[in-house]
Every structure is written in C-alpha cells, then in structure tokens.
N, CA, C and O of each residue as an XYZ file, in Angstrom:
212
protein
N     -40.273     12.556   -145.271
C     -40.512     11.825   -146.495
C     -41.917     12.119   -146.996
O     -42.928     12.068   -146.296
N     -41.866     12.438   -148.307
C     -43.077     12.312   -149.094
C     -43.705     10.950   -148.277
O     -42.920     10.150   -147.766
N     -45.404     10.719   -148.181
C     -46.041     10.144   -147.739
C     -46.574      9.367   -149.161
O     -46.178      9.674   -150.286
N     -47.770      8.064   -148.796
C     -48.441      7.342   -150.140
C     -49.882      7.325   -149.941
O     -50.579      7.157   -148.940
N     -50.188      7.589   -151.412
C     -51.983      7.333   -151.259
C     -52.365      6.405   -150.987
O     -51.847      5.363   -151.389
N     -53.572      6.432   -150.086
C     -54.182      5.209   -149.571
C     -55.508      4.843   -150.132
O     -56.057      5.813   -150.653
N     -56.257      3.631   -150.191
C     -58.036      3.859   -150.581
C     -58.434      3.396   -149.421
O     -59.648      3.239   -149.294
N     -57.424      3.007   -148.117
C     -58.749      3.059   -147.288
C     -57.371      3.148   -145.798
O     -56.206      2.949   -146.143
N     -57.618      3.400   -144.490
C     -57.316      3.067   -143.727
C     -58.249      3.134   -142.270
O     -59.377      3.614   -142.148
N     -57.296      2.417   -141.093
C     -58.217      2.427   -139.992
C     -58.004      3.498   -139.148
O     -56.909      3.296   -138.623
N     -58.468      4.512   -138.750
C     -58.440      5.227   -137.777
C     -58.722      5.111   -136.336
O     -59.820      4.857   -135.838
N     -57.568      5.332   -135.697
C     -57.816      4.647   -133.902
C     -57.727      6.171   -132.756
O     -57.299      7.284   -133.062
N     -58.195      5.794   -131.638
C     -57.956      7.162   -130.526
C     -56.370      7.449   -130.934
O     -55.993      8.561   -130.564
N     -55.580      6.822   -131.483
C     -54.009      7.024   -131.561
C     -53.853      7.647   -132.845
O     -52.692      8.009   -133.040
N     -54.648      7.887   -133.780
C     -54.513      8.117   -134.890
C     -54.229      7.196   -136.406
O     -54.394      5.982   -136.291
N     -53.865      7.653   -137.629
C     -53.766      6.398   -138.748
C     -53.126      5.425   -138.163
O     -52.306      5.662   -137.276
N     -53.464      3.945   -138.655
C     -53.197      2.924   -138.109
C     -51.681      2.330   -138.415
O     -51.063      1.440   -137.830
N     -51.287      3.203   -139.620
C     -49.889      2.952   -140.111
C     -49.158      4.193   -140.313
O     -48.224      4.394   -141.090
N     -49.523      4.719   -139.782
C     -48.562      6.657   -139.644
C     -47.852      6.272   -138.490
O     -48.052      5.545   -137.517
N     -46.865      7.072   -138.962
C     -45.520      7.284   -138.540
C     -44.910      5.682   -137.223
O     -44.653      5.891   -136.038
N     -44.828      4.315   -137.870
C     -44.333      3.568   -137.379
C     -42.794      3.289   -137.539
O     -42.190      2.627   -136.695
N     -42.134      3.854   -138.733
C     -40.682      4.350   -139.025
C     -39.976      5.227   -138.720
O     -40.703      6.069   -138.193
N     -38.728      5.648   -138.726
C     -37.862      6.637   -138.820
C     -36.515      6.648   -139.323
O     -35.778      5.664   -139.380
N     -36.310      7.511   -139.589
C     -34.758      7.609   -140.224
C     -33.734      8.743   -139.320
O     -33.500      9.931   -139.101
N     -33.469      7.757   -139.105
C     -32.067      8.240   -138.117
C     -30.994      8.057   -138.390
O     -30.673      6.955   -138.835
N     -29.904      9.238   -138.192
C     -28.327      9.541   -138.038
C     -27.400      8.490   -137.527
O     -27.695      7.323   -137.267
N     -26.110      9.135   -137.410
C     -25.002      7.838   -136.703
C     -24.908      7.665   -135.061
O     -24.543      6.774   -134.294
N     -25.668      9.594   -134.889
C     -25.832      9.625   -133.202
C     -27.100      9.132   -133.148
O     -27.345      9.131   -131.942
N     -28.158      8.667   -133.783
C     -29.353      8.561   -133.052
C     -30.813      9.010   -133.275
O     -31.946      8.631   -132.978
N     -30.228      9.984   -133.930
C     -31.299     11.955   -133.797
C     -31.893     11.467   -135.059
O     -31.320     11.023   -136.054
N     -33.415     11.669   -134.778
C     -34.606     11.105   -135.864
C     -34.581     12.453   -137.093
O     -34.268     13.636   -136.952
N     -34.997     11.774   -138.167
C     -34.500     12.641   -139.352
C     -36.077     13.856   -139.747
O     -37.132     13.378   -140.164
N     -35.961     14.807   -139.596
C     -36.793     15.691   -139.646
C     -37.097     16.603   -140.685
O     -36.065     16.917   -141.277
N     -38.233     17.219   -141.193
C     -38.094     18.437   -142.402
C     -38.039     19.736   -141.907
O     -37.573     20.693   -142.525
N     -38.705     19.777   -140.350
C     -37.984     20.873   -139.287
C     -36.510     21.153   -139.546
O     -36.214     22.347   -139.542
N     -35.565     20.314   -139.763
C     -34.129     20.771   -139.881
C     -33.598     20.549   -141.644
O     -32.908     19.594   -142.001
N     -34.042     21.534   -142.487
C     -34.057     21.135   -144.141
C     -32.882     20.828   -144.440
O     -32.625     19.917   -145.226
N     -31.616     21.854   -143.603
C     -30.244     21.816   -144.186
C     -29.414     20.559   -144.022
O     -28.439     20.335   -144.740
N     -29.953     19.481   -142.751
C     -29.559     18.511   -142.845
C     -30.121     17.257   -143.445
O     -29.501     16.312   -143.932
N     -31.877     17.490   -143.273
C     -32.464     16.358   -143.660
C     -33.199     16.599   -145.052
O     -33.479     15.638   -145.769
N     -33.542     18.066   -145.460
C     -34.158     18.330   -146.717
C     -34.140     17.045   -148.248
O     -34.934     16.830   -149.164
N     -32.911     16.504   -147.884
C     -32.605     15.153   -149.002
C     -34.172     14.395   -148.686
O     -34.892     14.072   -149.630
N     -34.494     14.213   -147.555
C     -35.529     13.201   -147.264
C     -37.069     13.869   -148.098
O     -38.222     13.510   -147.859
N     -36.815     14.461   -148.667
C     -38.244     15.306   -149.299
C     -37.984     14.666   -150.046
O     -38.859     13.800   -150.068
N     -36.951     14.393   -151.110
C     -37.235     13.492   -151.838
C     -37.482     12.027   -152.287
O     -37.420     11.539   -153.416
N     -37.750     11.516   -151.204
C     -37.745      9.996   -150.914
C     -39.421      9.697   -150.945
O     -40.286     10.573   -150.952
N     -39.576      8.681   -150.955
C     -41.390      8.232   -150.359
C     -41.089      7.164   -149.922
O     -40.308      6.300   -150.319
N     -42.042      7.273   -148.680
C     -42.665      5.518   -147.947
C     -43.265      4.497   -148.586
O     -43.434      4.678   -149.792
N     -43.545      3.727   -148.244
C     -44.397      2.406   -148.742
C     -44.904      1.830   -147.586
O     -44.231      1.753   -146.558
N     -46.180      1.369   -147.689
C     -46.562      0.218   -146.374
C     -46.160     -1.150   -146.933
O     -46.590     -1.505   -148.030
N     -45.353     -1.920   -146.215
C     -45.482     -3.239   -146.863
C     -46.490     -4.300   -146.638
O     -46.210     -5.461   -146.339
N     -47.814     -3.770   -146.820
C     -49.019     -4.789   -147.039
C     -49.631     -4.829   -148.653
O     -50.684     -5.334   -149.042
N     -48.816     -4.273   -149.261
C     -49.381     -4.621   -150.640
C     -49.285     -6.408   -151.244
O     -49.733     -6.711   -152.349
C-alpha cells in the first residue's frame, strides 16, 4: 500500500513508531505483498491512514 505523509513521528531502536503495525492478508493466511504484483499489485492502489488524527 501506498504509505501517508507525516509532520512528525517517533523513532525507536525498532524503527517508525507506527510502520508496518497492519497487514492484509488472503483466505489462507499469506500477508499481502508488492514482491508478488500479479496477485497483490491491486494493493498499490490503496493508502493507509494512522487512526490518531
């Protein structure tokens, strides 16, 4: 998924403080990737949101 602009976040030894806490997954399970375009390429067109607005 397209990602969202931020004006500020926290950075930890783990990295952004709100990166990658989601996923989108299939009916088996299998997390949705842009590594595999022919199945997941739809997801390029989508964007995230944090819900702290």
């Amino acid at each position: 998924m397209l990602g969202e602009s931020l004006e500020s976040v926290v950075v930890t030894h783990a990295g952004l403080s709100v990166d990658r806490t989601h996923a989108v997954l299939d009916e088996t399970g299998a997390i949705g990737t842009a590594k595999h375009p022919r199945k997941w390429g739809h997801l390029l067109g989508c964007r995230s949101r944090g819900g702290r607005r």
